[in-house]
C-alpha positions in Angstrom: -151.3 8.7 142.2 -153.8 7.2 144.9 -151.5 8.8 147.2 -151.6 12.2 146.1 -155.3 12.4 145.8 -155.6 11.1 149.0 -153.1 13.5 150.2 -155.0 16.8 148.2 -158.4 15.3 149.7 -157.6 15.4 153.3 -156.5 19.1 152.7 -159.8 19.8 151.2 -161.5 18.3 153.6 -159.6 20.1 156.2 -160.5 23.5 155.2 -164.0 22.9 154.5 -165.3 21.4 158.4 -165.3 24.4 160.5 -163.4 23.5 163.4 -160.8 21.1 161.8 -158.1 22.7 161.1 -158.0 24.9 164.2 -158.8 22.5 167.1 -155.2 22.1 168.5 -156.5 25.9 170.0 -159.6 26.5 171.2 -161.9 23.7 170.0 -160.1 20.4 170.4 -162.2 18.7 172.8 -165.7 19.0 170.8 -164.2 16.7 167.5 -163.4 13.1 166.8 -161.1 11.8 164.8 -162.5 10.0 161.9 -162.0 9.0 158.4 -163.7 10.8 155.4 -163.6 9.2 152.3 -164.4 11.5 149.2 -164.2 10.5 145.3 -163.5 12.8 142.8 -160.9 14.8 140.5 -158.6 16.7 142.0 -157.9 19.9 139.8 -155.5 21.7 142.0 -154.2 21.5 145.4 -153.3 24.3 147.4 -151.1 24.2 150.6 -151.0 27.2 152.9 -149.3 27.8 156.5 -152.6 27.5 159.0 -152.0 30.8 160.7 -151.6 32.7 157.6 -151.6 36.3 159.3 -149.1 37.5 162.1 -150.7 40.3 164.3 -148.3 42.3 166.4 -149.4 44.2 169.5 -147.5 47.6 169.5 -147.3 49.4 172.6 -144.5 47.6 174.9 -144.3 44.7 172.3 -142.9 46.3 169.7 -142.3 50.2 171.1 -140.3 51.1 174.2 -142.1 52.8 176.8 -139.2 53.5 178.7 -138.5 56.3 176.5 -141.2 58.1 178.4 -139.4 57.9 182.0 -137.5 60.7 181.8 -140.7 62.9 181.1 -142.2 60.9 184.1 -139.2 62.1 186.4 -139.5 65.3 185.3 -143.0 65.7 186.1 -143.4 63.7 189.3 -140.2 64.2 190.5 -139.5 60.5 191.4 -138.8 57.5 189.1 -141.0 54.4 188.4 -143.7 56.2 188.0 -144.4 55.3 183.9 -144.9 51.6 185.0 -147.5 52.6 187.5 -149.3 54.6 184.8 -149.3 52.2 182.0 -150.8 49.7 184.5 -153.9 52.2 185.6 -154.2 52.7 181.7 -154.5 48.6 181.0 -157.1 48.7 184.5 -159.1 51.6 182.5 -159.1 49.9 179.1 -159.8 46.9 180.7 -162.6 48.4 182.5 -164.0 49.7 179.0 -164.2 46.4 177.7 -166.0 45.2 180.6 -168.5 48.3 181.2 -169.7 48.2 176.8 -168.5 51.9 177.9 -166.3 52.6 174.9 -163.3 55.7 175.4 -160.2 55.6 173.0 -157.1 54.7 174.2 -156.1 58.7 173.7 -158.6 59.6 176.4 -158.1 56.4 178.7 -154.4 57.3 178.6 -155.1 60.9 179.6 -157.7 59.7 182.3 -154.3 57.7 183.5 -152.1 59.5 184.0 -154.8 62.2 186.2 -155.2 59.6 188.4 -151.6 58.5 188.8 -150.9 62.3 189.7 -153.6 62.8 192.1 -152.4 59.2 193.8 -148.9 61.3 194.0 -150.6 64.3 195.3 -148.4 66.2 191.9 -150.2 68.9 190.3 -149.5 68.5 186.6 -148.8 71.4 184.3 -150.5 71.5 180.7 -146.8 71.3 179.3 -145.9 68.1 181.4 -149.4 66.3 180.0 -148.4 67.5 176.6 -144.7 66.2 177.3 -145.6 62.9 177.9 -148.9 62.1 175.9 -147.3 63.5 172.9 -144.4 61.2 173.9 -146.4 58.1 172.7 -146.2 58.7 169.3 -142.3 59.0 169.3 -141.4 56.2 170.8 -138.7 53.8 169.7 -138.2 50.3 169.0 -137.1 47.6 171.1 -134.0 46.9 169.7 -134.1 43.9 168.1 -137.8 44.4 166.5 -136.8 45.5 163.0 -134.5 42.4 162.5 -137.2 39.9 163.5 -140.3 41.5 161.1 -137.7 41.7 158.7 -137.2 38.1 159.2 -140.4 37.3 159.1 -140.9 39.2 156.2 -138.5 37.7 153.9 -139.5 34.2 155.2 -142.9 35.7 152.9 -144.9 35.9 156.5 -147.8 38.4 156.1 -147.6 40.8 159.1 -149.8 43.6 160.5 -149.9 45.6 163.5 -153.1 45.7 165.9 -153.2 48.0 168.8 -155.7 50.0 171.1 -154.2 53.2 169.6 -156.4 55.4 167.5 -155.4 54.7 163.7 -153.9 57.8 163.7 -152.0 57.7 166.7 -150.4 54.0 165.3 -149.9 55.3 162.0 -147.1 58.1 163.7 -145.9 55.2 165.9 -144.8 52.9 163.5 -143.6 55.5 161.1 -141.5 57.4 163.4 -140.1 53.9 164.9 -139.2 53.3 161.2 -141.3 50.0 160.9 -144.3 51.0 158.8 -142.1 49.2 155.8 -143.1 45.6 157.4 -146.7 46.2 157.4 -149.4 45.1 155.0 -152.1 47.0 157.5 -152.1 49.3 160.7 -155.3 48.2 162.4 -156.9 50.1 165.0 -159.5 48.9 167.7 -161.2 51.8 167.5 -162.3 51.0 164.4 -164.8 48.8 166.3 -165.2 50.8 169.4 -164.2 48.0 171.8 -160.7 47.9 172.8 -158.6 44.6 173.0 -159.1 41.9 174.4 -162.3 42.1 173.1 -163.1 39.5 170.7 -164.5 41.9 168.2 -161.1 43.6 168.1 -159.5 40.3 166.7 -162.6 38.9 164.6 -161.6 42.8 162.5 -158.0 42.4 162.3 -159.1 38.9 160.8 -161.6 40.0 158.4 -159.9 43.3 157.6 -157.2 40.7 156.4 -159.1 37.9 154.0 -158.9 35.0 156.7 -160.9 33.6 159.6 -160.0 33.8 162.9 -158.0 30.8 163.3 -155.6 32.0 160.5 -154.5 35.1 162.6 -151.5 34.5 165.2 -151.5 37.3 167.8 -147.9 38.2 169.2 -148.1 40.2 172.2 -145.9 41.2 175.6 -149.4 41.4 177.7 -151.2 38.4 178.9 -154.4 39.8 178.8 -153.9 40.2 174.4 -152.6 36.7 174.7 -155.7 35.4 176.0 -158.0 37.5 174.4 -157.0 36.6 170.9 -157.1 32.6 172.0 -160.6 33.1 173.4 -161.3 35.0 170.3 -159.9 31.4 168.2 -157.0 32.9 166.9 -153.1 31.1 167.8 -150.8 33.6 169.7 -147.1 33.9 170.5 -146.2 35.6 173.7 -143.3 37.8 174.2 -142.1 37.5 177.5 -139.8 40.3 178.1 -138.6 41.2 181.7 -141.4 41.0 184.2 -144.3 39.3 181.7 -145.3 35.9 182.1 -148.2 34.3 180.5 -151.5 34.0 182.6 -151.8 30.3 184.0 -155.7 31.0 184.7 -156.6 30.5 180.6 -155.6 29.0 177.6 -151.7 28.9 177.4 -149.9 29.9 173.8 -147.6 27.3 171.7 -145.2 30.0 171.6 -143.0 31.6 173.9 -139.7 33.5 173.7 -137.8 36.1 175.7 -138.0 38.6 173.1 -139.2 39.4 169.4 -136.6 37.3 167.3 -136.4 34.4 169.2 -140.7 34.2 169.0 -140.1 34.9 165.5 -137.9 31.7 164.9 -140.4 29.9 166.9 -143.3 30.8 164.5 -140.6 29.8 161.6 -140.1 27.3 163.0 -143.3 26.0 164.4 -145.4 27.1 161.1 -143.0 26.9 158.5 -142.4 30.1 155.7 -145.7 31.7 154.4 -145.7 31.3 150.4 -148.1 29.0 149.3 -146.9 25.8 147.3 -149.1 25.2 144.6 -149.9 22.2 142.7 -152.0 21.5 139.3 
């Protein structure tokens, strides 16, 4: 019996010191370890996996841009061209962040792709910027997303999706790639007016959820997300697909896999299934 209650203590106590169940990210170096001795009755213990919330990044870490190269070719009449884009659209969003000048990721995405055709010296036609804006919200999934959120999902993980898209804009994504099913929320940075990695974009997705920021996991392909959501106090799993690499210059994730299932075993197997076990 002693040990049980000593057991359901350090749990309590765990949950009620800010800080102490989230220093191995973020806050580690400002606590000492101690022993807190509490008497009392315990009338029910609760155990629950500490990142209760699974965040996924959309664009590139769950959708496949490459989709839009052939509307690229099309229109600029050369190949490689999407890659060159998507990175002038990160630089703008980026820049948004930094500026407190707020666009949506509709209009930084058009803004984009005008620069990337007057680098090109390609005068774009209204149908080609139709062509491949519209694009975005039909594309598909890499292939072996729906098999890891299902995974996930029956391992009783709670999962939503947080991009820089308008709400709309995600809403078609994920229901045209077929993976709105796996979702208990779509969020939406816009919803704040900052775009990720602000911290504001993450503290929402928490609260929007029911749980503080340390209970959100972030998985993402970009290393930027990665290290927003760590600076922000949340965990993160990086997806490393071909040509991503984690950013040595801050705070490194505890997970990292070459592509959506096998970070999704890592968080199975790093945090364990998500239904609570319950004791009275």
């Amino acid at each position: 019996m002693k040990k049980s209650l000593l057991c359901a203590v350090t749990l309590t106590v765990a949950t009620l010191i800010p800080g102490f169940a989230w220093a191995h990210h973020g806050d580690a170096g400002r606590y000492n370890e101690e022993t807190v001795t509490l008497k009392g009755t315990v009338v029910q213990l609760v155990m629950v996996n500490p990142h209760a919330l699974i965040v996924f990044d959309v664009n590139e870490t769950l959708l496949d841009l490459q989709a839009l190269d052939g509307h690229f070719e099309r229109a600029f009449r050369t190949g490689g061209v999407r890659e060159e884009w998507f990175k002038q659209v990160v630089q703008s969003a980026l820049l948004t962040t930094i500026l407190d000048a707020y666009s949506d990721f509709g209009a930084v995405g058009a803004a984009a792709l005008e620069m990337t055709a007057a680098a090109h010296d390609v005068l774009l036609t209204e149908d080609n910027r139709k062509a491949i804006l519209g694009a975005m919200r039909e594309l598909p999934p890499h292939p072996e997303v729906p098999g890891a959120l299902r995974r996930l999902q029956d391992a009783g993980r709670r999962l939503c999706a947080l991009t820089n898209s308008t709400q709309a804009v995600a809403e078609a994504q994920l229901e045209h790639a077929g993976l709105t099913r796996y979702f208990e929320r779509i969020l939406s940075a816009d919803t704040v007016r900052r775009l990720k990695p602000h911290a504001a974009v993450y503290h929402m997705a928490a609260r929007a959820s029911g749980v503080e920021p340390a209970a959100l996991r972030l998985v993402a392909v970009h290393s930027w997300d990665v290290a927003g959501a760590l600076r922000a106090g949340c965990a993160a799993a990086f997806v490393a697909r071909q040509g991503m690499v984690p950013d040595p210059l801050f705070e490194q994730p505890d997970i990292v896999g070459a592509d959506l299932a096998v970070v999704a075993e890592g968080i199975l197997a790093r945090d364990g299934p998500g239904k609570p076990i319950r004791q009275s």
